[in-house]
C-alpha positions as semicolon CSV with decimal commas, in nm:
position;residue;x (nm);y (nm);z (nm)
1;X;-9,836;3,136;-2,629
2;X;-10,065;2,884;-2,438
3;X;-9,891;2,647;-2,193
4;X;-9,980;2,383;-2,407
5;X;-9,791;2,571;-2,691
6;X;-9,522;2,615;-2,508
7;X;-9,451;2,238;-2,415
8;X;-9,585;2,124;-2,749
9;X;-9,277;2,349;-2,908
10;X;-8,981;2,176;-2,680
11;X;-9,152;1,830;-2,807
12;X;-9,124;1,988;-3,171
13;X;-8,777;2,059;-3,092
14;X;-8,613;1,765;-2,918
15;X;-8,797;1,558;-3,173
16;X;-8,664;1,719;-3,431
17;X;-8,310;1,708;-3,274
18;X;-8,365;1,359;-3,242
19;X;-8,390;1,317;-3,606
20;X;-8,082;1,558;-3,670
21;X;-7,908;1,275;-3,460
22;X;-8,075;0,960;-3,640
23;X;-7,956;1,133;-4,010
24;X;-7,594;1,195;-3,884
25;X;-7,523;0,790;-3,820
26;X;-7,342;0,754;-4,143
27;X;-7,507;0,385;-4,222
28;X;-7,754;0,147;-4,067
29;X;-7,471;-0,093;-3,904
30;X;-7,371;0,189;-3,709
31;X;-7,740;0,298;-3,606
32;X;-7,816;-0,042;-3,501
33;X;-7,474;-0,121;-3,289
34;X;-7,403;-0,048;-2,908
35;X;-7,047;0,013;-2,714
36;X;-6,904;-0,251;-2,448
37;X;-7,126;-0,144;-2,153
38;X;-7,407;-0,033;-2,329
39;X;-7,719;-0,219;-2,392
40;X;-7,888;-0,034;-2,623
41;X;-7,821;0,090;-3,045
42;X;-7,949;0,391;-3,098
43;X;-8,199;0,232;-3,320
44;X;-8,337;0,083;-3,038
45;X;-8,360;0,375;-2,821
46;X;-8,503;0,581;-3,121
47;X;-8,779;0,313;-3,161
48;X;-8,811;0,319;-2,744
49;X;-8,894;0,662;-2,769
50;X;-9,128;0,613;-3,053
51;X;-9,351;0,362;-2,881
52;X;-9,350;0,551;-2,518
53;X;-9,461;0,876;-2,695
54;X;-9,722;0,701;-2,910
55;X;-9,835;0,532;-2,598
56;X;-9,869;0,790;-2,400
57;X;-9,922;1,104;-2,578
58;X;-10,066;0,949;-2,910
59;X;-10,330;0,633;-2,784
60;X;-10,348;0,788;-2,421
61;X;-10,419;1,178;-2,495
62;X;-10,476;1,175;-2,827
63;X;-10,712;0,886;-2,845
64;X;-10,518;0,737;-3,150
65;X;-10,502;0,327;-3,175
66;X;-10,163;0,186;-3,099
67;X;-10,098;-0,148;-2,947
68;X;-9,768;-0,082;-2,766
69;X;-9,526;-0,404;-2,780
70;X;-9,261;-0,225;-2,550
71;X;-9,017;-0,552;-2,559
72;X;-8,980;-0,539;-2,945
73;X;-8,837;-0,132;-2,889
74;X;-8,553;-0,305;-2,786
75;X;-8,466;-0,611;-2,991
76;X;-8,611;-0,501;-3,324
77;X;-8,293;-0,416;-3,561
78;X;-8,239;-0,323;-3,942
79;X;-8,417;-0,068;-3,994
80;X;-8,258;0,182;-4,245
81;X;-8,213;0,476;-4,133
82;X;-8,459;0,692;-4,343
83;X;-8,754;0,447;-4,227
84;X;-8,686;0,519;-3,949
85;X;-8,678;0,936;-3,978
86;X;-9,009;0,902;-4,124
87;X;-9,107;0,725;-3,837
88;X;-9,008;0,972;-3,612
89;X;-9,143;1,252;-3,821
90;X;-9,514;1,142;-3,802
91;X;-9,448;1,059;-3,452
92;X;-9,342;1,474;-3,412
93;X;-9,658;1,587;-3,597
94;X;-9,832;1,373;-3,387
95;X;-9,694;1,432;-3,069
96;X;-9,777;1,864;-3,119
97;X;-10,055;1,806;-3,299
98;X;-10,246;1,636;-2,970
99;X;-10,054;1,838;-2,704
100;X;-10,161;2,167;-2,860
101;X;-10,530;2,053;-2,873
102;X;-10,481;2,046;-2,513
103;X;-10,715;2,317;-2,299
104;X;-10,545;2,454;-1,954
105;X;-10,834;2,261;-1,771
106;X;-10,694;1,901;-1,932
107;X;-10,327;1,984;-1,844
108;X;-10,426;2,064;-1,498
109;X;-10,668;1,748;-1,515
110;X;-10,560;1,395;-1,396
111;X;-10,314;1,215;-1,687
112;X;-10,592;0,931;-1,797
113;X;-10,347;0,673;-1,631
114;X;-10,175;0,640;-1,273
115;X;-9,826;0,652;-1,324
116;X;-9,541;0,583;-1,053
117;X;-9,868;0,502;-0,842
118;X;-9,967;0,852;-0,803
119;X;-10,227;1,068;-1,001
120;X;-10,035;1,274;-1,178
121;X;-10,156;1,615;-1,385
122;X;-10,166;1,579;-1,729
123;X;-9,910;1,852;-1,751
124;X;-9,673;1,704;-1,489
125;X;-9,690;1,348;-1,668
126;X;-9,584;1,588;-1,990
127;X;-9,279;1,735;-1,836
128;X;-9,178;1,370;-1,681
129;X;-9,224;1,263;-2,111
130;X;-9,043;1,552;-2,242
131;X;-8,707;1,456;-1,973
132;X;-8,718;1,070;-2,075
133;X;-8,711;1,191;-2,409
134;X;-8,435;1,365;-2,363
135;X;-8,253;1,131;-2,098
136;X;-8,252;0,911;-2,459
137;X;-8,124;1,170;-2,708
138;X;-7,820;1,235;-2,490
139;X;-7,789;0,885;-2,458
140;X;-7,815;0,853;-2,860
141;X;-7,599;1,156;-2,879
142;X;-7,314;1,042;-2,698
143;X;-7,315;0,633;-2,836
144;X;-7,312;0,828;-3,189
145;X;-7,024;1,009;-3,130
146;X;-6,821;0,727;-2,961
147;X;-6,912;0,494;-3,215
148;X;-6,846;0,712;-3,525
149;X;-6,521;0,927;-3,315
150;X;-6,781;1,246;-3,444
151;X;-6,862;1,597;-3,296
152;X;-7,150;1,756;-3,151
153;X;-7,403;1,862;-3,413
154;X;-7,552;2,223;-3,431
155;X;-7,885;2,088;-3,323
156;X;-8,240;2,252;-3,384
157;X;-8,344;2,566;-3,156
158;X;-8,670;2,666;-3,010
């Protein structure tokens, strides 16, 4: 397994465990409502994810068109919660789709943008995407089980 394989298969599987946690909110109130303390739904930080990924893996790596409107991740609301699985399903195919494309020579390359005003490899800037997205699904993790008094879910494996 390539490098690239290897960090396109713990995007395949967070992603997919983010979607295990977006289909166990039992109804679209609940996906779109936050706790005292907390700014964000789950919703939001589902759709947060969406547009960082497509950003930066999809329009930056992948050389797909998307127009990010970061502000809108976090005040957009209502969206049922199947559109918004579906969402995150073509964002997953995307997402390991483009990073196994990758050769060793562009994940050891400099990421197309300067981030945290350093150059960054392409493969460091991955690993720094891969722990945001899952700094978020714990986040969505936890706010779905306080909000719904549920358990931890079996999630996906590698």
């Amino acid at each position: 397994m390539t490098p690239a394989d290897e960090l396109a298969a713990l995007f395949r599987r967070d992603l997919t465990r983010l979607i295990q946690q977006l289909e166990a909110f039992p109804d679209m109130p609940t996906l779109w409502r936050s706790a005292p303390g907390i700014s964000n739904s789950a919703g939001n930080l589902a759709l947060h994810l969406e547009g960082n990924l497509r950003e930066y893996i999809g329009r930056q790596l992948g050389q797909v068109p998307y127009q990010r409107q970061r502000e809108r991740e976090f005040i957009d609301e209502g969206l049922a919660v199947d559109d918004l699985v579906n969402r995150i399903e073509s964002l997953l195919e995307l997402t390991v789709r483009v990073i196994s494309s990758l050769s060793p020579q562009q994940l050891e390359a400099a990421y197309p943008e300067i981030v945290f005003d350093t150059t960054l490899s392409t493969r460091q800037y991955l690993i720094h995407l891969h722990s945001h997205l899952n700094y978020h699904l714990g986040q969505i993790d936890y706010l779905r089980r306080f909000l719904t008094n549920g358990a931890a879910l079996t999630l996906a494996g590698l």
